[in-house]
C-alpha positions as CSV (number, residue, x, y, z in Angstrom):
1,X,-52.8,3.3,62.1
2,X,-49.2,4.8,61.5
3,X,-47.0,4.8,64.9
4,X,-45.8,8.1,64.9
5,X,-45.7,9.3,69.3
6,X,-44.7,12.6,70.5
7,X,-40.8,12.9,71.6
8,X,-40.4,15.0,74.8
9,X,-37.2,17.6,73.7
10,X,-35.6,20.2,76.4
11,X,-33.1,22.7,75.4
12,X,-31.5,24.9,78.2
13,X,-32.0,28.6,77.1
14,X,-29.2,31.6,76.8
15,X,-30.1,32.2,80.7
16,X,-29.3,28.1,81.9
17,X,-33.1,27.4,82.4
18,X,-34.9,24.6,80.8
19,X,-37.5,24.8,77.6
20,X,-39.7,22.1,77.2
21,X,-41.4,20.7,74.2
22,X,-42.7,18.0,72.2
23,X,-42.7,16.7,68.4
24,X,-43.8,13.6,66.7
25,X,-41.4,10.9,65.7
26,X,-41.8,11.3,62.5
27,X,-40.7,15.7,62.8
28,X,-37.9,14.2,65.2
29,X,-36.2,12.5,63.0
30,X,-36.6,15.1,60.2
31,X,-34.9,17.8,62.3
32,X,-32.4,14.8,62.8
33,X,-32.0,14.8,59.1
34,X,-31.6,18.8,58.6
35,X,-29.1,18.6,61.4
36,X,-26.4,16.7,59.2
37,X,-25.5,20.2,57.8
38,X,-24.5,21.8,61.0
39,X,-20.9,22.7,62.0
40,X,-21.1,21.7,65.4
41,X,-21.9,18.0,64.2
42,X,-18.8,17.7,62.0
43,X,-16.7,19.3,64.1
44,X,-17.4,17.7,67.2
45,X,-17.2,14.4,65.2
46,X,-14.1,15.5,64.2
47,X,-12.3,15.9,67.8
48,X,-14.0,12.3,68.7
49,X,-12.5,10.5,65.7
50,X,-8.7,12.2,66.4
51,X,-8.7,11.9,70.0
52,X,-8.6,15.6,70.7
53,X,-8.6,16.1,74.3
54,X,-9.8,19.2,74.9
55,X,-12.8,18.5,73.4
56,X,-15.7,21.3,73.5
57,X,-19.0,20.4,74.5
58,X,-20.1,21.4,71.1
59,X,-23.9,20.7,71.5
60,X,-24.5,22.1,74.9
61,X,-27.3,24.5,73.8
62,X,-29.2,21.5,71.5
63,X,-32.2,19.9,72.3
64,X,-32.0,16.5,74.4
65,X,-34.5,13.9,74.0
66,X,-36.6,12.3,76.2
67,X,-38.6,9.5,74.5
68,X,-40.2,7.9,77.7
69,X,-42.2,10.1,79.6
70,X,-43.3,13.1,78.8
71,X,-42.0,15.8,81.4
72,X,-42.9,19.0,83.1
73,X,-40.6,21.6,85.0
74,X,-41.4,22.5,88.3
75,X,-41.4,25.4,90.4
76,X,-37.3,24.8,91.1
77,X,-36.7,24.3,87.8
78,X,-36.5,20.8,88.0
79,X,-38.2,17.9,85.9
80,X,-40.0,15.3,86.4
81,X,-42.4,12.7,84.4
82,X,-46.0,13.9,83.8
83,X,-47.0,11.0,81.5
84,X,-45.4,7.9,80.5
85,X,-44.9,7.2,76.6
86,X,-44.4,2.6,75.8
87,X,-40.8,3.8,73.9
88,X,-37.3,2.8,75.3
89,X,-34.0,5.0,74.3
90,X,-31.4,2.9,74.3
91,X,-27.6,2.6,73.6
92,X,-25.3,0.6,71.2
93,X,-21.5,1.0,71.1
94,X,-19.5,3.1,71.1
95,X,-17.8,1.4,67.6
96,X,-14.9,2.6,66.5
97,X,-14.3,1.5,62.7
98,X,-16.2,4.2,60.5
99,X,-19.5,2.9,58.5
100,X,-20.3,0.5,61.4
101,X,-22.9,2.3,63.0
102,X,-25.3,2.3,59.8
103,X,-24.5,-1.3,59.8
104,X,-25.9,-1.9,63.0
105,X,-28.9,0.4,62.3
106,X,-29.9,-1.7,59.3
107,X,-29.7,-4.9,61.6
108,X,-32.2,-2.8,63.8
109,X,-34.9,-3.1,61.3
110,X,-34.7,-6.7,61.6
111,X,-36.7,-6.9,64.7
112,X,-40.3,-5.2,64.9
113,X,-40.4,-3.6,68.0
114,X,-37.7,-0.8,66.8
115,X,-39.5,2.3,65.9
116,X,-36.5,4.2,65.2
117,X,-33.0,4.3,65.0
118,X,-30.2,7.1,64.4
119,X,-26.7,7.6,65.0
120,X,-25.8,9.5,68.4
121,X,-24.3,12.8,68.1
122,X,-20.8,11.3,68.6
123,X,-20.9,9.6,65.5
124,X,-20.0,6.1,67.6
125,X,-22.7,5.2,68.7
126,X,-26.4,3.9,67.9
127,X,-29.8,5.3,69.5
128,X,-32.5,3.0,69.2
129,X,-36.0,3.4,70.2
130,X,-38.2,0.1,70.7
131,X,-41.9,0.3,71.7
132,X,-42.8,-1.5,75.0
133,X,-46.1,-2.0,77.2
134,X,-47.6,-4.4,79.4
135,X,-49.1,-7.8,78.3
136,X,-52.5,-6.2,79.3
137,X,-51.7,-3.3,76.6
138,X,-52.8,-1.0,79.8
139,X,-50.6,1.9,81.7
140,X,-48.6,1.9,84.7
141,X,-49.6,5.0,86.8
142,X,-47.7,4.6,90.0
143,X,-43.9,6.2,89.7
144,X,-42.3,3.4,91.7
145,X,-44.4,0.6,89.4
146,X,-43.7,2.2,86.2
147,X,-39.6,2.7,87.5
148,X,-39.7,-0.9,88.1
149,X,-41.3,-1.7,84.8
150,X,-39.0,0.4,82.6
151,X,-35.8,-1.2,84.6
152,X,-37.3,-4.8,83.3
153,X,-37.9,-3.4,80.2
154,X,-34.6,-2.2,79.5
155,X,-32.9,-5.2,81.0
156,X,-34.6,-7.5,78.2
157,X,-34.1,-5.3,75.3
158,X,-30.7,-4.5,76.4
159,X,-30.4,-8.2,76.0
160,X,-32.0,-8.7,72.7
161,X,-30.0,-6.0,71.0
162,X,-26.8,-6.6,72.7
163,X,-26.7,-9.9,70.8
164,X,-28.2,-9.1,67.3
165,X,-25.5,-6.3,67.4
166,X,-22.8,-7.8,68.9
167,X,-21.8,-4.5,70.7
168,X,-22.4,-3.0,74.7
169,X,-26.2,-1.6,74.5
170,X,-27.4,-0.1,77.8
171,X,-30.1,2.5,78.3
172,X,-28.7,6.4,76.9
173,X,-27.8,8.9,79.3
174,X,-28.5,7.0,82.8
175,X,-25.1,5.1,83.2
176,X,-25.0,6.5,86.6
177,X,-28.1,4.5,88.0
178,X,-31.0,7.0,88.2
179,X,-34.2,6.4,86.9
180,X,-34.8,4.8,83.3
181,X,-38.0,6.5,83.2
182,X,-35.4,10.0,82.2
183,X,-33.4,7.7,79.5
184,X,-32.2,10.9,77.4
185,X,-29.7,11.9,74.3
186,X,-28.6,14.6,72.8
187,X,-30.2,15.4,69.3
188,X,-28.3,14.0,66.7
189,X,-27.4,14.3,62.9
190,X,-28.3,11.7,60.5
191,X,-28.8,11.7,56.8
192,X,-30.9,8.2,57.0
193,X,-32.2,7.6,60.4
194,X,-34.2,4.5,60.4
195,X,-38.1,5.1,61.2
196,X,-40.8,1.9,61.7
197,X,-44.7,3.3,61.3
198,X,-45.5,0.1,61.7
199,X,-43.3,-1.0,64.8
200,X,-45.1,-3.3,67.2
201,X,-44.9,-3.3,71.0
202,X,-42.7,-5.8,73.0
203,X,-44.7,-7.0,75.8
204,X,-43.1,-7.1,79.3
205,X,-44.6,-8.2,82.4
206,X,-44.2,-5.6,84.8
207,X,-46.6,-6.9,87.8
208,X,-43.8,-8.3,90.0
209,X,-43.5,-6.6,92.9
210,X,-41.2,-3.0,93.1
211,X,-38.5,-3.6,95.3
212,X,-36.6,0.1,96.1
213,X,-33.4,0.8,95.8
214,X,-32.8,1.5,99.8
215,X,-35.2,-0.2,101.6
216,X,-36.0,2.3,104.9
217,X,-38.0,-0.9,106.4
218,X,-34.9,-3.0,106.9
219,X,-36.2,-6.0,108.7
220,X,-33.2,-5.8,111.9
221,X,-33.7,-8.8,114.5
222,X,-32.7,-8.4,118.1
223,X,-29.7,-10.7,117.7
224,X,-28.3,-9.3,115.0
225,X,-25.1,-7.1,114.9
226,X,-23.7,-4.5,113.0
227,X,-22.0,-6.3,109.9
228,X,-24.7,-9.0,109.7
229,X,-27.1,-6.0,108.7
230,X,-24.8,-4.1,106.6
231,X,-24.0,-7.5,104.9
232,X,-27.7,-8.1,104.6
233,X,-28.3,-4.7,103.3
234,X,-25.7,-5.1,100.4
235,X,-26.2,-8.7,99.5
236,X,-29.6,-7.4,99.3
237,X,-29.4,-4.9,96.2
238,X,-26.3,-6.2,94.5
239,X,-23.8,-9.7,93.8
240,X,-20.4,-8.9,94.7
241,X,-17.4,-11.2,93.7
242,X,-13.1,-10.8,94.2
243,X,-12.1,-10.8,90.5
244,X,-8.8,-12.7,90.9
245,X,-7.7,-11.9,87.6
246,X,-8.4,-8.2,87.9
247,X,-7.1,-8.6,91.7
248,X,-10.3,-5.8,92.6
249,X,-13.7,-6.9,93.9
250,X,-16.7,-6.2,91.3
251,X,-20.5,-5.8,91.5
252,X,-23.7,-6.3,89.7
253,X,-26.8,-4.6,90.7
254,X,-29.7,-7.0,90.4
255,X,-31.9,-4.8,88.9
256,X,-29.9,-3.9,86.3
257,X,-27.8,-6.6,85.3
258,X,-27.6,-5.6,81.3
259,X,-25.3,-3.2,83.3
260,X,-22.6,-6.3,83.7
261,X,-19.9,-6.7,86.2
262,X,-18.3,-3.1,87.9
263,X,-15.7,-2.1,89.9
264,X,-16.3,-1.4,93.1
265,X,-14.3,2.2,93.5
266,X,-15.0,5.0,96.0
267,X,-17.8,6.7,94.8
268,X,-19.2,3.5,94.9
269,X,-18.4,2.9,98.1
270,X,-19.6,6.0,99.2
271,X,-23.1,5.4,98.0
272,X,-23.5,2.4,99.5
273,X,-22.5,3.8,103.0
274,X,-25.2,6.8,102.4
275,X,-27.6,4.4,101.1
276,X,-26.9,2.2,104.1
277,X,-27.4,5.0,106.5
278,X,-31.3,6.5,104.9
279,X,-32.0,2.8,106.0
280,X,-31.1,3.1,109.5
281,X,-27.2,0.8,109.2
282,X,-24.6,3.2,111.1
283,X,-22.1,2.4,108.2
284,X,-19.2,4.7,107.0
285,X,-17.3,4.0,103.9
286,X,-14.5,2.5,106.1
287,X,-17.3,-0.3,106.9
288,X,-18.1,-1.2,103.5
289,X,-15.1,-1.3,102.5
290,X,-13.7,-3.3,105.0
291,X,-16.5,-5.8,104.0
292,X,-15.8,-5.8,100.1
293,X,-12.1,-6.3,100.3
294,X,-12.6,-9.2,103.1
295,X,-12.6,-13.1,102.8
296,X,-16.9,-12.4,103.1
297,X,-16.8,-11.9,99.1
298,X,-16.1,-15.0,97.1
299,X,-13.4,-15.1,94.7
300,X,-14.1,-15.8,91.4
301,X,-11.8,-16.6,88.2
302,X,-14.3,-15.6,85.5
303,X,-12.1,-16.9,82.9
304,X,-11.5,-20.0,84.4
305,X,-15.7,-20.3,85.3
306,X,-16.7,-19.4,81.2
307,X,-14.0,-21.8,79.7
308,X,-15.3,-24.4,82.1
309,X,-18.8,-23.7,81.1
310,X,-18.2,-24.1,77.4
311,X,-15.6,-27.3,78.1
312,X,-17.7,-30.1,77.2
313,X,-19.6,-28.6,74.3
314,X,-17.8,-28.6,71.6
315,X,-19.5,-30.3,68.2
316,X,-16.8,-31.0,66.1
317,X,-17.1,-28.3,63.8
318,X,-13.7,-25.9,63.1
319,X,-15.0,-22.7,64.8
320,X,-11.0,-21.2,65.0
321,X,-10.6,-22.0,60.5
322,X,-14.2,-20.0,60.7
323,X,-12.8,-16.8,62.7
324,X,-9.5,-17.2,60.7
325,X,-11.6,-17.0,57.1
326,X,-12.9,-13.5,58.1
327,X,-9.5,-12.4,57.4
328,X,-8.5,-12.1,53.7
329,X,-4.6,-12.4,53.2
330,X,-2.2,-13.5,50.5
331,X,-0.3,-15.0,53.8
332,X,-0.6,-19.0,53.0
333,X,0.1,-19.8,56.7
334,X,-2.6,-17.4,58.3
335,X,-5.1,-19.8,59.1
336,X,-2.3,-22.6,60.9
337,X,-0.6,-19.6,62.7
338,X,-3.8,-17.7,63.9
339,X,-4.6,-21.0,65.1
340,X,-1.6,-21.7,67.2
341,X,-1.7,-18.1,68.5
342,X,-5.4,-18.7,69.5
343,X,-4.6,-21.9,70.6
344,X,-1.7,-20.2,72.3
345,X,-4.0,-17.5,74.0
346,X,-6.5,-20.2,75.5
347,X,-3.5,-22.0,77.1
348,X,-2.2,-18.8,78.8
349,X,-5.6,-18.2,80.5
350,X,-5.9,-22.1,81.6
351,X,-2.0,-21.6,83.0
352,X,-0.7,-24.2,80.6
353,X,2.0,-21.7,79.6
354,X,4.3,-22.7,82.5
355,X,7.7,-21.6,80.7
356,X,7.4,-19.0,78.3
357,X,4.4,-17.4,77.6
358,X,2.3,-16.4,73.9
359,X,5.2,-14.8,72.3
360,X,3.7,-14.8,69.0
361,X,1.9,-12.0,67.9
362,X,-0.4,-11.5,65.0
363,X,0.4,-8.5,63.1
364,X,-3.0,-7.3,60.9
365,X,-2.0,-4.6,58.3
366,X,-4.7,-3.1,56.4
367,X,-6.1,0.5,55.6
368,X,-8.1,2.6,58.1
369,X,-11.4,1.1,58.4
370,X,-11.4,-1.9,57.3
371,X,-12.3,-3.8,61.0
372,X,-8.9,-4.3,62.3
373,X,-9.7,-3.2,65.5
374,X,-13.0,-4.4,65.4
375,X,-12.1,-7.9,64.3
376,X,-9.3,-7.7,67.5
377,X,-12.2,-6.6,69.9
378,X,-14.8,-9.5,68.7
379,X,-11.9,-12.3,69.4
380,X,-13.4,-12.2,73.4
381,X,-16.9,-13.2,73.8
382,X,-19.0,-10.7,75.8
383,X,-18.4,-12.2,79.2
384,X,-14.4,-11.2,78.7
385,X,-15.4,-8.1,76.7
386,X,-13.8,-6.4,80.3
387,X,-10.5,-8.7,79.2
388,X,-9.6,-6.5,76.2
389,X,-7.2,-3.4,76.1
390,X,-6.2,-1.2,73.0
391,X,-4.8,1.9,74.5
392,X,-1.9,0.7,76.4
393,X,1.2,3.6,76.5
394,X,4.3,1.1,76.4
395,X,6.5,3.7,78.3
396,X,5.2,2.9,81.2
397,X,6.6,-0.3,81.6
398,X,5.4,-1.1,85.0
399,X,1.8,-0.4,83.8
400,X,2.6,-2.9,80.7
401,X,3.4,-5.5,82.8
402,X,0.1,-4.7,85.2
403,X,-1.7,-4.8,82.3
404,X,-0.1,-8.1,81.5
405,X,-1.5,-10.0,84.7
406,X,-5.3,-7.9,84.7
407,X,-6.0,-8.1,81.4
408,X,-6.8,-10.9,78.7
409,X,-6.1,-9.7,75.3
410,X,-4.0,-6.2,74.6
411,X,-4.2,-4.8,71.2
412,X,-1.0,-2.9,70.3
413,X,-3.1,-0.5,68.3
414,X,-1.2,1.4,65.3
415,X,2.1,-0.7,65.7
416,X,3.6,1.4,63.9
417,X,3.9,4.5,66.4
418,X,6.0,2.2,68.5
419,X,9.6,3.4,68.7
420,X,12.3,1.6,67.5
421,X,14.2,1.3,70.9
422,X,10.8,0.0,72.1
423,X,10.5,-2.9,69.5
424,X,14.0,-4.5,70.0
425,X,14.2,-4.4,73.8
426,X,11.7,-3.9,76.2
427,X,8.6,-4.9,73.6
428,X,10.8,-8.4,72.7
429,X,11.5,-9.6,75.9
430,X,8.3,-8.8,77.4
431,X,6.2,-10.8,75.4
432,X,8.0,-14.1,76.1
433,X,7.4,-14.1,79.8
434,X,5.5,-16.2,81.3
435,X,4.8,-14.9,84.9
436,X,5.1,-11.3,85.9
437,X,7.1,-10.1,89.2
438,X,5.1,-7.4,90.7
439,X,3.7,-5.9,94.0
440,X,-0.2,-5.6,93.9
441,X,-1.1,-2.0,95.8
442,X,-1.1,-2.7,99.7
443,X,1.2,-5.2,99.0
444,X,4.2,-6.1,101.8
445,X,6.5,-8.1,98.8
446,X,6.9,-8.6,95.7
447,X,5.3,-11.6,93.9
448,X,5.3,-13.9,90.6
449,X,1.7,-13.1,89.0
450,X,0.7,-14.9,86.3
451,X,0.5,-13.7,82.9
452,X,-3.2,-14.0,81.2
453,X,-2.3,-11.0,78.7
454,X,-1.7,-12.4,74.8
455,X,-1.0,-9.4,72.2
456,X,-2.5,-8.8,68.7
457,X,-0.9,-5.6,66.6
458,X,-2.5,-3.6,64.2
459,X,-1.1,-1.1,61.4
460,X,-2.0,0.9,58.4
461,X,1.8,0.7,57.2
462,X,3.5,-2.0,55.8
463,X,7.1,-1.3,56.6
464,X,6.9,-1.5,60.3
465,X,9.6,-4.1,61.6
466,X,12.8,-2.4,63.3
467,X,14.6,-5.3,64.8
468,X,15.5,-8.5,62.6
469,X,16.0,-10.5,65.3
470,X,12.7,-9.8,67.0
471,X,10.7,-9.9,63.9
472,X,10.3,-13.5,65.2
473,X,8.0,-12.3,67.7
474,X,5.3,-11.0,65.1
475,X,3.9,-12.7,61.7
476,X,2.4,-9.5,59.4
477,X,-0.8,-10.2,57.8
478,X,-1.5,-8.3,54.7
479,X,-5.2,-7.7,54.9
480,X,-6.5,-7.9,51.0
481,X,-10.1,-6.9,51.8
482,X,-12.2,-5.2,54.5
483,X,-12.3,-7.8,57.5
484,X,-16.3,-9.6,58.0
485,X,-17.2,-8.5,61.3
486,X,-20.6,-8.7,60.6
487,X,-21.6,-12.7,61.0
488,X,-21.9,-13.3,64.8
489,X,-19.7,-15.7,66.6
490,X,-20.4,-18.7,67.8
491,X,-18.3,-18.2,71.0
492,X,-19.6,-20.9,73.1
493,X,-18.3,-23.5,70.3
494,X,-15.2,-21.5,69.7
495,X,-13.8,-21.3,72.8
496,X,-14.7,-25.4,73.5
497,X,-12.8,-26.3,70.7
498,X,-9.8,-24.1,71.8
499,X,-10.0,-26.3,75.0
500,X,-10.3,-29.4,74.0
501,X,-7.4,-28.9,71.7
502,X,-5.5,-27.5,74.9
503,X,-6.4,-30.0,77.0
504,X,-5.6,-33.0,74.2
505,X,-1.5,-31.1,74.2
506,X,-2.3,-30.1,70.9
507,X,0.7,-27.8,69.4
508,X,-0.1,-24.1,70.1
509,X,3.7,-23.1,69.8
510,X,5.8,-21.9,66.6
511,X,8.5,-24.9,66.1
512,X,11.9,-24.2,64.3
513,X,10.4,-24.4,61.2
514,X,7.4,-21.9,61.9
515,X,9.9,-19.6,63.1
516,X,12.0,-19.4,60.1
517,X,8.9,-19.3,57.9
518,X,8.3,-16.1,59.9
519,X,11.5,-14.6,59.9
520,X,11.5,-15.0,56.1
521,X,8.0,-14.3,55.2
522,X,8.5,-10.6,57.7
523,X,12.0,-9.9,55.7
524,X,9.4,-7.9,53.2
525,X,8.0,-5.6,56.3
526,X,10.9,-4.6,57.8
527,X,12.3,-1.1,58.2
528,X,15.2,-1.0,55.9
529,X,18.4,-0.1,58.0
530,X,21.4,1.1,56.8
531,X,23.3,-1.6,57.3
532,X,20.5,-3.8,55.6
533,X,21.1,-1.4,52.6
534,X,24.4,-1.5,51.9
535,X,25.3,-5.0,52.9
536,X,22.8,-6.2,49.9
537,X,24.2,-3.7,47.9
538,X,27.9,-4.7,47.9
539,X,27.9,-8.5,49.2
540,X,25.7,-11.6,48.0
541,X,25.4,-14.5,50.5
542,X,26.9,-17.6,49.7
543,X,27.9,-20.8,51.2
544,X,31.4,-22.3,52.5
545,X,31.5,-24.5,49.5
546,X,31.2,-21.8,46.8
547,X,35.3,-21.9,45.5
548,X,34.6,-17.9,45.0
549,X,33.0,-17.3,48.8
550,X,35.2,-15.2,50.8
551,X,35.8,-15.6,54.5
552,X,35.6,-12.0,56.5
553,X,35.2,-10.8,59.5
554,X,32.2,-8.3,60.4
555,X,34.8,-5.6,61.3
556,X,36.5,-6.4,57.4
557,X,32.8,-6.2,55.8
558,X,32.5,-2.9,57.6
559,X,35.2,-1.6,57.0
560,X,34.8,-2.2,53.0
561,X,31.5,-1.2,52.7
562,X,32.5,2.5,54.7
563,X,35.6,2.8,51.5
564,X,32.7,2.5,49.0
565,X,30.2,4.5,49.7
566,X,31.5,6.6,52.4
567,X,32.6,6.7,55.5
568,X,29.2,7.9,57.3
569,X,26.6,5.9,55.5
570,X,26.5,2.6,57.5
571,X,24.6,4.7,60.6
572,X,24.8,1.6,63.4
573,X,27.7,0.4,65.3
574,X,30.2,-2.5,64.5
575,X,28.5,-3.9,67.6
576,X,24.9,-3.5,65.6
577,X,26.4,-4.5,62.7
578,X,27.6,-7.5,64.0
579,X,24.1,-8.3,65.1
580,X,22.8,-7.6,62.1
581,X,25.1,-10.0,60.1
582,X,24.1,-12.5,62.9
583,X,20.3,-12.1,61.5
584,X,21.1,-12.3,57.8
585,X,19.1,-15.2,56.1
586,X,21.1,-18.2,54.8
587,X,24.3,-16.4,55.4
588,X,26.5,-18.8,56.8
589,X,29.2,-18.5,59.3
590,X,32.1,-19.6,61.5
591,X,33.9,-19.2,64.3
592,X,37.0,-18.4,65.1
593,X,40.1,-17.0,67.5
594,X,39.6,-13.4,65.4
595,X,35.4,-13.7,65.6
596,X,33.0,-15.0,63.5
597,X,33.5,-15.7,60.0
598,X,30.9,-15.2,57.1
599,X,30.9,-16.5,53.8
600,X,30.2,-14.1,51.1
601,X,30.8,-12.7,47.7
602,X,31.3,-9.3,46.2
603,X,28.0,-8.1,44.0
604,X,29.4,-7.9,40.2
């Protein structure tokens, strides 16, 4: 027999009150399909993909959809299960290259228990509906028992999604920890929503007991004080840890651990205090927060714990040439200098990089979606994923170099928007530091952090190099094909091989020769300057022992170059131009009492 459920669906009507109704799958994802043809779906779509921040909540009047119960509104409005259907809603993204999310719905298919799949009304993101029930095939009655069943529920498919599709999945629409039982979305457009008849349930045991989330019955003992309870109360619900990279302490609630690692910030804090106090603990937010931020909550380096966990496991196998090959490039050095930059990356996070820091950055130029970002994003395996950063604003410089010490791996996303100013000074000599001089907040002094930040750059333009002395800094990569960021990664062997190789002194630096391979092989990308221009267009390079080289000054090539072609085309300074000449490759030069000398020939 064809699987085919009722779907719960509640649109709010002109008046703000709630319409309930129902429709099979199968009608569900037609109206899905009919949808693609609405304005509101391209046009919200639209703002998401530019960024527009004043974005208008486009499908406020739409139905939401509530595959896991089916609901019924009360006499205040409000709803609340009736009947509970064996479907999960969940979440997968948000992506950001276009075309990904029907990538991910097709690997959906692969596993039997998906009865549908469509893409949410954002466009970014993945809805997935998965069929569930107990190993006895029976029903949960009891709201606290079927709460607790759904939460186990979700926390294993979360888990078997999350790594078929490489991407967050969490349960839609109940990020702020109320019941899964009211997982919901918004209706969506799709031309080709995936639909199973034949989807099969996934069996979860669900007769453990319910533990709630505040427990009224707190167990208090005569010789017990105040923060012995409180502390028992917490410890009882969630894990806490001091991230010591992120300097801030974190949580995970034990009941929904597919959740990951969070910051503990104030609204946090403030539930836990009311949540303390239903149960009887006389704690204030001052309490619990004295608690978190005190010696109580062990610090943990999570880098440091998951490189250690993966130290002794490598097999041998080139995992770094295997992430390298995803990238198609004409660039005959890509795979030796992704591998020193990886290598380069690893060492930063052990604190090998005691002098100068990864100063090398990988450059990836290619057309809008083909997976740069993407490709940048998958580099961290999901216990860093909190490590990565690709919106960082680097005219805030004090926020760059926070960044620096917090995070693991910043993406300068669309290089090519950085200013020129930008690029040859503060950009240049920021990357080459090794430890960062900063005052944490509540700080008395200032201190040296260190740096666990590496940087990857992404483009769509080719010509994006401003400074030719810093073009050092970056090797471009001319992407030749769409990047594979499809095939999973075997992280675990990955990042072992990146320590062993750290830990045996491999080379993860550019020497002399790297560097000059870079400075030429960049020459191609860079910004043309005036100066650049005109010099090529007037003078050849030449060597001292060429009888028809001519020995001049900057100032004199300056000067002859401004009688040619006019007195206002070289646009820098004779200071820039100076520094220019300085960068010129194989231009040769010498010093003297008048300056430095440079051997060179007029063009014929």
């Amino acid at each position: 027999m064809a699987y085919n459920p009722y779907i719960t669906l509640v649109r709010k009507d002109r008046k703000g009150q709630s319409r309930v109704s129902v429709l099979t799958l199968s009608k569900t994802m037609d109206k899905i399909r009919s949808n693609v043809n609405m304005d509101e779906f391209e046009a919200l779509r639209t703002d998401i993909k530019y960024g527009n921040k004043y974005l208008v909540n486009r499908t406020s009047s739409m139905h939401r959809l509530y595959p896991s119960a089916k609901l019924k509104k009360g006499d205040d409005g409000q709803l609340s299960p009736l009947e509970y259907r064996d479907m999960l809603l969940l979440s997968a993204g948000p992506v950001v290259e276009e075309g990904d999310v029907d990538k991910l719905k097709q690997l959906c298919g692969i596993l039997p228990v998906t009865a549908a799949a469509f893409m949410g009304a954002s466009g970014r993101t993945l809805k997935i509906l998965a069929r569930v029930t107990l190993p006895t095939g029976s029903r949960l009655e009891n709201p606290e028992e079927m709460d607790h069943f759904f939460r186990k529920a979700y926390s294993v498919a979360a888990a078997l999604y999350g790594s078929l599709l490489n991407v967050p999945v969490m349960p839609s629409g109940i990020t702020d920890g109320s019941s899964p039982v009211m997982a919901t979305c918004r209706i969506s457009a799709d031309s080709s929503p995936l639909i199973n008849t034949e989807a099969v349930a996934m069996k979860i045991n669900g007769s453990e007991p319910f533990v709630s989330h505040t427990s009224k019955e707190l167990d208090i003992k005569a010789e017990d004080n105040e923060v012995t309870v409180l502390a028992r109360f917490l410890d009882g619900h969630y894990r806490f840890r001091y991230n010591t990279v992120r300097g801030a302490t974190e949580y995970l609630d034990k009941r929904m651990a597919y959740w990951g690692w969070r910051a503990c910030d104030m609204r946090f804090v403030n539930s836990l205090s009311l949540d303390a106090r239903e149960s009887g603990i006389d704690a204030r937010p001052k309490d619990v927060l004295t608690y978190l931020n005190s010696l109580r909550i062990q610090s943990i380096d999570p880098v440091d714990s998951y490189l250690y966990a993966t130290a002794a496991q490598w097999d041998g196998h080139d995992y770094i040439a295997d992430v390298a090959a995803r990238v198609k490039t004409d660039l005959p050095q890509w795979t030796q200098w992704f591998r020193l930059w990886f290598l380069g990356m690893v060492a930063q996070w052990m604190g090998y990089n005691g002098r100068y820091g990864n100063s090398i950055v990988p450059l990836l130029v290619a057309p809008q979606g083909w997976h740069k970002s993407t490709f940048c994003r998958m580099l961290l395996p999901p216990e860093l994923k909190w490590g990565y950063l690709d919106n960082l604003k680097f005219d805030n410089q004090k926020t760059v170099m926070q960044s620096m010490t917090e995070f693991l791996l910043i993406n300068i996303d669309e290089f090519n928007t950085i200013s020129k100013k930008t690029q040859e000074g503060f950009l240049k000599n920021t990357l080459q530091l090794a430890t960062i001089a900063m005052k944490r907040p509540y700080a008395r002094r200032v201190e040296q952090e260190k740096r666990m930040a590496s940087f990857i750059a992404t483009s769509n333009m080719a010509d994006i190099l401003s400074d030719p002395s810093g073009s050092r800094r970056f090797f471009v990569v001319n992407v030749s094909k769409p990047i594979d960021t499809e095939t999973p990664i075997n992280y675990v062997q990955l990042y072992a091989q990146a320590v062993e190789a750290v830990r045996n002194n491999e080379r993860r630096w550019f020497d002399d020769a790297d560097i000059e391979a870079v400075m030429a092989h960049n020459h191609r990308y860079a910004l043309l300057s005036s100066a650049d221009i005109y010099f090529n267009e007037y003078f050849v390079v030449t060597t001292k022992d060429d009888p028809d080289a001519l020995c001049l000054t900057a100032a004199s090539i300056f000067d002859y170059i401004r009688r040619r072609a006019g007195a206002g085309v070289i646009t820098e300074s004779l200071t820039n131009f100076s520094r220019y000449l300085s960068n010129v490759p194989g231009l040769e030069k010498t010093h003297s009492r008048t300056g430095n000398i440079y051997y060179v020939k007029y063009s014929s």
